[in-house]
Backbone as CSV, one residue per row, in Angstrom:
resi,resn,N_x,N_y,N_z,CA_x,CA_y,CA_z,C_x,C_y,C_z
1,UNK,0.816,-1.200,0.000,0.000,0.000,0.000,0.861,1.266,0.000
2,UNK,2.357,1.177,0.618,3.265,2.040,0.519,3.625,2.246,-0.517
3,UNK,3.769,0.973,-1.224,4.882,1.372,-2.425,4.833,2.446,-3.237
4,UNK,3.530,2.631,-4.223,3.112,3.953,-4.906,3.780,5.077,-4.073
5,UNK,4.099,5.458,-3.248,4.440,6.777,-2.114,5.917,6.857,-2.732
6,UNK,6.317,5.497,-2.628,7.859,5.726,-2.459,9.002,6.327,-3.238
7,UNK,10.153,7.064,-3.037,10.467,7.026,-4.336,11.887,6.370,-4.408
8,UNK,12.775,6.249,-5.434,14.020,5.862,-5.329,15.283,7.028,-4.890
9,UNK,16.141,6.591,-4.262,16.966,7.558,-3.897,17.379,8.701,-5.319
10,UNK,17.694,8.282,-6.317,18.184,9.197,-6.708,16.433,10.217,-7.113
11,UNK,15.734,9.597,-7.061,14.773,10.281,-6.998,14.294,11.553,-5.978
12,UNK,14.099,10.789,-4.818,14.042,11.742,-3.369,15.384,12.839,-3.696
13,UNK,16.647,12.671,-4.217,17.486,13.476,-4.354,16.997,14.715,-5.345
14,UNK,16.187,14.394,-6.413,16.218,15.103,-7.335,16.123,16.613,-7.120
15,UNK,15.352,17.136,-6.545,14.608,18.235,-5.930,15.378,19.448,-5.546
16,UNK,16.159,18.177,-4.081,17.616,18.681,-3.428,18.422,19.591,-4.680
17,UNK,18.859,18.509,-5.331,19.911,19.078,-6.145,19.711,19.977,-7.110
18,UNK,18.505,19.975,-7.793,18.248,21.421,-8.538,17.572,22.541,-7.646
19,UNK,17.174,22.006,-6.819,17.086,23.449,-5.587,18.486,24.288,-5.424
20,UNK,19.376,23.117,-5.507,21.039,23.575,-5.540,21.864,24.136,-6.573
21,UNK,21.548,24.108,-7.965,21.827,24.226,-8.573,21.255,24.879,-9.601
22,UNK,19.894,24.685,-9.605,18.936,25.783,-10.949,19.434,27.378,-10.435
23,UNK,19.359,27.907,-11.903,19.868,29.201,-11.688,18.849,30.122,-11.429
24,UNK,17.632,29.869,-11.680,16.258,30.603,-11.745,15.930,30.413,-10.112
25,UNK,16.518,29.993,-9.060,16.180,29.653,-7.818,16.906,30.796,-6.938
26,UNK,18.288,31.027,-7.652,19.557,31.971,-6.967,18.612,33.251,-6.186
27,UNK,18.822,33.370,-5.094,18.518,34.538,-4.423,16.604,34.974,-3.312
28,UNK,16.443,33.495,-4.105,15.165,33.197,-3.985,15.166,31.986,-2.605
29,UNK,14.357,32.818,-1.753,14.550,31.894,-0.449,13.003,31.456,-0.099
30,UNK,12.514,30.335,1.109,11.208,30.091,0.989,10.336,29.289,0.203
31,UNK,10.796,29.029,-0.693,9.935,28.439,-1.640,9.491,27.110,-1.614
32,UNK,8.093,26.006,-1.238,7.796,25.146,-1.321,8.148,24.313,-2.616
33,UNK,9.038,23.533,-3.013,9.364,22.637,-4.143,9.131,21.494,-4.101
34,UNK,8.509,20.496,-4.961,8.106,19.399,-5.304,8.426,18.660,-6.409
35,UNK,8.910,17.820,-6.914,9.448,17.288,-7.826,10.192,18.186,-8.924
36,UNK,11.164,19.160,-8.260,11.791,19.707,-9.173,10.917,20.604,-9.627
37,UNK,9.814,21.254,-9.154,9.061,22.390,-9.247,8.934,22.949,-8.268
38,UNK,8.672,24.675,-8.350,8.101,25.250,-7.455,6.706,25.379,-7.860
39,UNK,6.094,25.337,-6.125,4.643,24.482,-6.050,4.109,25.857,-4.775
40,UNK,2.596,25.782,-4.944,2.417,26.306,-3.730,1.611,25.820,-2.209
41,UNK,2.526,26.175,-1.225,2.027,25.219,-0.070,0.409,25.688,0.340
42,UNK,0.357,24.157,1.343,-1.231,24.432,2.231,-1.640,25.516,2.463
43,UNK,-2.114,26.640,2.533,-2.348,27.735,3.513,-2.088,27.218,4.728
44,UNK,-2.823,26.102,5.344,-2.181,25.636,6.833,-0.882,25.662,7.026
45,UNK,-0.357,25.656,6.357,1.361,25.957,6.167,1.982,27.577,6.978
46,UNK,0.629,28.072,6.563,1.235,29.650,6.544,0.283,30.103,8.137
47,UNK,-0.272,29.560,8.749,-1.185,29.396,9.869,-0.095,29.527,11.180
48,UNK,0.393,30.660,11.881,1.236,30.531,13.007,0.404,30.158,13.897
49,UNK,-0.732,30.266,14.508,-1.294,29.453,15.348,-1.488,28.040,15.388
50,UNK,-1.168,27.369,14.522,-1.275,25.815,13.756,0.461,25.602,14.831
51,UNK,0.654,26.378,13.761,2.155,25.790,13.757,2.791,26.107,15.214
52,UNK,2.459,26.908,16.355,2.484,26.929,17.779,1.929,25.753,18.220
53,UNK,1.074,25.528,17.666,-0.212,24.183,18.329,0.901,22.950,17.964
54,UNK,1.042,22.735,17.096,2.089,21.484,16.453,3.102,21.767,17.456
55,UNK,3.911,22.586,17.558,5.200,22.612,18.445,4.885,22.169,19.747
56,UNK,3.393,22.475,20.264,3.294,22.638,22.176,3.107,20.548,21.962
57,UNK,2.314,20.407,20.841,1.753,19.105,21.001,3.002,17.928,20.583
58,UNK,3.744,18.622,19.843,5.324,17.860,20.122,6.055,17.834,21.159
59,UNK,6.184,19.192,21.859,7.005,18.846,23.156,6.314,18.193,24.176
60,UNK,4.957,18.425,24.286,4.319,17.491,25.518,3.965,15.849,24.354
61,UNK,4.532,15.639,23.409,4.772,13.646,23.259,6.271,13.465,23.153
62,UNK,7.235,14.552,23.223,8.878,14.050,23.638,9.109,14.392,24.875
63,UNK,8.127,15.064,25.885,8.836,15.712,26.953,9.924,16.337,26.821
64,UNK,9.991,17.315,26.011,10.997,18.609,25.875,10.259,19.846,26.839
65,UNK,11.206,20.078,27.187,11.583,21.915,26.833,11.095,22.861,25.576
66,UNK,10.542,24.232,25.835,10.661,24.666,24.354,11.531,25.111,23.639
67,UNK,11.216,24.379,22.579,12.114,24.766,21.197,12.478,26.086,20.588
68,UNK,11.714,26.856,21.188,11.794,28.152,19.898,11.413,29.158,21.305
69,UNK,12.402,30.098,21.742,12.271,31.528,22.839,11.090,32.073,22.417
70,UNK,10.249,32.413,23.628,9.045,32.632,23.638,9.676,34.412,23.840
């Protein structure tokens, strides 16, 4: 049921490396990329109250400390 998901390493690499190397990327920071495209993320993505909620509900299932100075 996984398999379809998966990809091959040099695959999962692909992304990496023209993130690294495309010249149309230079100077350009932020950007959600997906198979060697830029893509645009969830709005939940862009949600700082989400993303506080995710952090508190991670440190209370590792028993941390917080991560990020309040």
């Amino acid at each position: 049921m996984v398999q379809p998901f998966n990809k091959s390493v040099r695959q999962g690499a692909a992304t990496l490396v023209w993130a690294v190397v495309a010249a149309d990327l230079e100077g350009r920071g932020g950007l959600y990329l997906v198979d060697s495209n830029i893509t645009e993320s969830h709005p939940i993505g862009h949600n700082t109250k989400e993303a506080h909620r995710l952090v508190a509900m991670s440190e209370e299932l590792l028993k941390l400390g917080t991560v990020f100075a309040k």
